[in-house]
N, CA, C and O of each residue as an XYZ file, in Angstrom:
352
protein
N     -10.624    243.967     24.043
C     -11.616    244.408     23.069
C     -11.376    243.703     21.733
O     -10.313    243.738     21.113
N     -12.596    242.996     21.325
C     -12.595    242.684     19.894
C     -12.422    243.534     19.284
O     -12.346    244.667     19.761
N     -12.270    243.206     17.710
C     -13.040    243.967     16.621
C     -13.783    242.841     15.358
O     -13.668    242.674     14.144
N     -14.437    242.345     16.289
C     -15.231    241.255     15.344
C     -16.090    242.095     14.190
O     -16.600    243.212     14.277
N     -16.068    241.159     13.083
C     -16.638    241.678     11.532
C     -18.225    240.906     11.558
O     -18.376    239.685     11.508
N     -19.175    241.765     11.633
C     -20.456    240.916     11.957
C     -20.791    240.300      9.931
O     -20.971    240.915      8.880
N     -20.736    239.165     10.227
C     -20.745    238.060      8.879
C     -21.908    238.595      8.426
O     -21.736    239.083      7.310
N     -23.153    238.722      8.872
C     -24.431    239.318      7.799
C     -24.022    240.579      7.157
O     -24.079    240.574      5.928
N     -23.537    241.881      7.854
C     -23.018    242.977      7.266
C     -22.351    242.643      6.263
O     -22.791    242.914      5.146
N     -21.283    242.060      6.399
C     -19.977    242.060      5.425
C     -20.432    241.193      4.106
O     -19.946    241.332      2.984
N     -21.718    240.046      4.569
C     -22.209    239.760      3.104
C     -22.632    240.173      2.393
O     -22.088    240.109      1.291
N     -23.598    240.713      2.509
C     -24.590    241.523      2.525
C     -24.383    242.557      1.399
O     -24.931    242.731      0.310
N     -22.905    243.481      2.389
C     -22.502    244.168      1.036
C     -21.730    244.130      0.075
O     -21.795    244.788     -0.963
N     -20.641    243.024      0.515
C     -20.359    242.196     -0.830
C     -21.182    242.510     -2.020
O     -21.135    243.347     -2.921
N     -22.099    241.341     -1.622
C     -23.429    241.173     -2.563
C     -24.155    242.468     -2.727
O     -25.139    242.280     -3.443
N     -24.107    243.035     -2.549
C     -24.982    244.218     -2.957
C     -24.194    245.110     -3.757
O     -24.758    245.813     -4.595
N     -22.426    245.181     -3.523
C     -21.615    245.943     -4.540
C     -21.237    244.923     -5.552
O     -20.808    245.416     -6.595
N     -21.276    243.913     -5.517
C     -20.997    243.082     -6.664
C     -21.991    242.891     -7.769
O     -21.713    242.633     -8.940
N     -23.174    243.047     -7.258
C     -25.322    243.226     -7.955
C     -24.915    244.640     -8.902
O     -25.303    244.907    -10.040
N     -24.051    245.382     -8.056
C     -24.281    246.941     -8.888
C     -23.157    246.764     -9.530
O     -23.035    247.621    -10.405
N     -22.491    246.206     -9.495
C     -21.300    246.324    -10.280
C     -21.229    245.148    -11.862
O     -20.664    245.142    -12.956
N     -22.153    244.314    -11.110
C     -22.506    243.406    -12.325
C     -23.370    243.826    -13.695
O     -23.265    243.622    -14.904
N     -24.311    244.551    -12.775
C     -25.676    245.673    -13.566
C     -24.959    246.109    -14.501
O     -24.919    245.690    -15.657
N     -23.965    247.550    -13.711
C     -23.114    248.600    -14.790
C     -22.524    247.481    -15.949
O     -22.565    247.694    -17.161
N     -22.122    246.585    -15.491
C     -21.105    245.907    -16.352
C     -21.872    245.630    -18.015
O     -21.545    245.999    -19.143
N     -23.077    244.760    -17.456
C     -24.560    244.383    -18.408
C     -24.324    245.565    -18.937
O     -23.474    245.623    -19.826
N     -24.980    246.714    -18.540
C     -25.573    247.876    -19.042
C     -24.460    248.145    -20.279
O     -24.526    248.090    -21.507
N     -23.245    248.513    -19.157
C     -22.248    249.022    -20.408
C     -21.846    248.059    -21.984
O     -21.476    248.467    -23.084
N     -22.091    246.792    -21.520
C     -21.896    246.037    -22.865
C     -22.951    246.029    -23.816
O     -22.726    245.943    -25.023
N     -24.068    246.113    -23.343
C     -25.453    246.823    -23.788
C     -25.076    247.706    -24.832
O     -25.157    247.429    -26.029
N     -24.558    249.046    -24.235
C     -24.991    250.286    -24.662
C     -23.627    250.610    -25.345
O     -23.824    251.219    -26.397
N     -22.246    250.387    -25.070
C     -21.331    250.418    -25.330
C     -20.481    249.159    -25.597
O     -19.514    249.282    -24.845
N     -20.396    248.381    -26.065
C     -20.046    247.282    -26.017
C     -18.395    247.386    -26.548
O     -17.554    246.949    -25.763
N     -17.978    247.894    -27.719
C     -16.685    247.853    -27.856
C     -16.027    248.552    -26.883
O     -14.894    248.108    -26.699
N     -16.452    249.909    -25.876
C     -15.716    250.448    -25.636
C     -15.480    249.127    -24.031
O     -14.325    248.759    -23.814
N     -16.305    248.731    -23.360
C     -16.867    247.989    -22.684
C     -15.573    246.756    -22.768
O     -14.831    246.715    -21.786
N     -15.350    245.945    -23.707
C     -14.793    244.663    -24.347
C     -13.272    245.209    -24.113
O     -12.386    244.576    -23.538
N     -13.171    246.284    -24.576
C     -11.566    246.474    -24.471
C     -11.220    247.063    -22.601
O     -10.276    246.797    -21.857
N     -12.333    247.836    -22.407
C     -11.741    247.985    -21.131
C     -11.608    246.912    -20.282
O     -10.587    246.717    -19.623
N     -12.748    246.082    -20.253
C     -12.299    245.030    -19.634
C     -10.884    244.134    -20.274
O      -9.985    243.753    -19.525
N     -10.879    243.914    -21.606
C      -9.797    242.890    -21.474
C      -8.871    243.833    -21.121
O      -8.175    242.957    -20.608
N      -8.168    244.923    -20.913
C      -6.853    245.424    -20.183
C      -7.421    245.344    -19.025
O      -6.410    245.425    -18.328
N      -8.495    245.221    -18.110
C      -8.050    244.825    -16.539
C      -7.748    243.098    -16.842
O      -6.800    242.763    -16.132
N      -7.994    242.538    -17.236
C      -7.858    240.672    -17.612
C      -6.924    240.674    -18.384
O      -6.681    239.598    -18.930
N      -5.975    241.978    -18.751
C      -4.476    241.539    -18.973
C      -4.243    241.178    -20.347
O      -3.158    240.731    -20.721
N      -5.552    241.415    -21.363
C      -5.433    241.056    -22.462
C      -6.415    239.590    -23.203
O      -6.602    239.353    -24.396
N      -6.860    238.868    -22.077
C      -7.435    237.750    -22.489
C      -8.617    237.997    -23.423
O      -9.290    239.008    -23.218
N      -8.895    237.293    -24.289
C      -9.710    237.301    -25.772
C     -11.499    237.344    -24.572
O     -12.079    236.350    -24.136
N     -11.818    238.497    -24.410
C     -13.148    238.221    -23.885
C     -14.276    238.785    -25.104
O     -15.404    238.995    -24.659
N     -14.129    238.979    -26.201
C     -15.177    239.393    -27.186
C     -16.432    238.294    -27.460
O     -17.562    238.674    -27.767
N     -16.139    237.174    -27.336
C     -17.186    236.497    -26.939
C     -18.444    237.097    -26.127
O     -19.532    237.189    -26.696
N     -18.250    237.566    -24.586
C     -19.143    237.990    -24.014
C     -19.791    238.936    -25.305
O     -20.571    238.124    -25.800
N     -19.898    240.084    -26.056
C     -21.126    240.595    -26.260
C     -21.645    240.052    -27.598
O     -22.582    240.595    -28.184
N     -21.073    239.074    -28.018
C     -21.708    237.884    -28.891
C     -22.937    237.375    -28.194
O     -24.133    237.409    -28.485
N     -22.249    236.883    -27.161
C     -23.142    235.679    -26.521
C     -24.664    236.159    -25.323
O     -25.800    235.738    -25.103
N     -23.504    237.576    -24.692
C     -24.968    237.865    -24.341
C     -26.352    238.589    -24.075
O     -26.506    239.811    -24.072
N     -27.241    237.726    -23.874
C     -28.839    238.094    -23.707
C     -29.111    238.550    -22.561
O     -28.362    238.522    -21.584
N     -30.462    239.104    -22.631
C     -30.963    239.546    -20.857
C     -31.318    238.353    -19.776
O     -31.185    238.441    -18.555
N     -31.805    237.208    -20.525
C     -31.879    235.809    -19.568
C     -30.260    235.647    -18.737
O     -30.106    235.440    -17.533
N     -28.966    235.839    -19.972
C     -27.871    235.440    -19.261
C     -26.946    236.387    -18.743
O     -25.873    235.925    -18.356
N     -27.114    237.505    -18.660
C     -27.229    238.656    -17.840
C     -27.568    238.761    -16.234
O     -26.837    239.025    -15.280
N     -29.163    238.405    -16.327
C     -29.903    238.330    -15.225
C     -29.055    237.126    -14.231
O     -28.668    237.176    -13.064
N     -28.972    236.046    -15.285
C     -28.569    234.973    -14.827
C     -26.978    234.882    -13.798
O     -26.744    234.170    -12.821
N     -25.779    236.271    -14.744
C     -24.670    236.420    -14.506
C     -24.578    237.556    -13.026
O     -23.756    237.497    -12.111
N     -25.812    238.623    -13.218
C     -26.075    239.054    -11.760
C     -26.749    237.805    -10.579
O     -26.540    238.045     -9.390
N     -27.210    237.046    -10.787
C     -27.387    236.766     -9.794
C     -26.258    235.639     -9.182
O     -26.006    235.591     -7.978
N     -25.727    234.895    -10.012
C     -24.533    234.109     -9.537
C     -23.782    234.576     -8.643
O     -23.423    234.109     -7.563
N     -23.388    236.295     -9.569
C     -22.136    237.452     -9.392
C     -22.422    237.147     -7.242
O     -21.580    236.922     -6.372
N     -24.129    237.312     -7.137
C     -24.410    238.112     -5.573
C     -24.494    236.658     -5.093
O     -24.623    236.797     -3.877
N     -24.494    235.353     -5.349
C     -24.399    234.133     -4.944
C     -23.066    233.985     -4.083
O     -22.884    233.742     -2.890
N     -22.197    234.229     -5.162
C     -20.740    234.111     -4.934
C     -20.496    234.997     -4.057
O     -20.371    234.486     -2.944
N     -20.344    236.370     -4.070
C     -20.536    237.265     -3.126
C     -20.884    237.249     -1.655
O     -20.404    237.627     -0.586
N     -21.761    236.740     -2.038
C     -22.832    236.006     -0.208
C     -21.618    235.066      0.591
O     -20.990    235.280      1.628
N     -21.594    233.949     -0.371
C     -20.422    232.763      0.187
C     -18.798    233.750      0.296
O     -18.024    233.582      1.239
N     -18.590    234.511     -0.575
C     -16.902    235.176      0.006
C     -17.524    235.882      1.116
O     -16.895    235.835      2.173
N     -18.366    236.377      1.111
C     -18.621    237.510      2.329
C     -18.514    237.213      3.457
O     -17.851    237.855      4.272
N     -19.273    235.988      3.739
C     -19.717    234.967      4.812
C     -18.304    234.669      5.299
O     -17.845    235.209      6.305
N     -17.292    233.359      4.188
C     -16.300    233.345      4.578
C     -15.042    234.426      5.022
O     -14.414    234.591      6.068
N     -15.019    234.924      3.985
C     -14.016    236.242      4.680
C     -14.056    236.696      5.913
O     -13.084    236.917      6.635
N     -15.776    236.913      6.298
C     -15.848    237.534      8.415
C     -15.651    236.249      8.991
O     -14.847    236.249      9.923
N     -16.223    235.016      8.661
C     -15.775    233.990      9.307
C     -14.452    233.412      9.760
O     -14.215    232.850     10.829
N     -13.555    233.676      8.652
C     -11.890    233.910      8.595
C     -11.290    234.989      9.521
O     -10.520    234.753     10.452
N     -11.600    235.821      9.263
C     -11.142    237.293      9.821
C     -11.681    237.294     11.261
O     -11.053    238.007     12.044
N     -12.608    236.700     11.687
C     -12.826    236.542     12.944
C     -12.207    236.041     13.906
O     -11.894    236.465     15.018
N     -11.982    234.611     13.100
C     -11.155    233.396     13.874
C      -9.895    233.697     13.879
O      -9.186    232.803     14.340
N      -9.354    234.642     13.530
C      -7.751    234.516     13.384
C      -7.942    235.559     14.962
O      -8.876    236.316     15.225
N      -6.643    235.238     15.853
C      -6.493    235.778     16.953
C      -5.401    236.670     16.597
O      -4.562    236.472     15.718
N      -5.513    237.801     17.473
C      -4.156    239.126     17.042
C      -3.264    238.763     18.471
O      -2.219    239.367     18.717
């Protein structure tokens, strides 16, 4: 018995939790932005990210969700493709 990972599923929702997770992200720098800026830089360990709510707009927003589910698609794809091929 397999347990093969069917590659459309596993992209699919990649991309679809990475779309919602990108959204909240927008939203919160939106609406909250300092609190937003610091939480993220302690998951990034400190790196200077205050730039982001300088820089962005709803064009590069839109623009940063859809990359986010681009990228998503391609790890998704690869990851079942990987996880498949490896024999137990």
């Amino acid at each position: 018995m397999t347990n093969e990972l069917s590659v459309k599923r596993v992209s699919l929702s990649l991309a679809i939790v990475t779309g919602v997770i990108s959204i909240v992200c927008a939203i919160l720098i939106a609406i909250a932005p300092q609190f937003t800026i610091k939480f993220f830089g302690a998951i990034f360990h400190g790196i200077d990210i205050t730039q982001i709510e300088k820089t962005m707009t709803l064009g590069s927003a839109i623009t940063g969700v859809i990359a986010a589910i681009i990228v998503a698609l391609v790890a998704g794809w690869l990851f079942a493709k990987i996880y498949n091929s490896i024999e137990s």
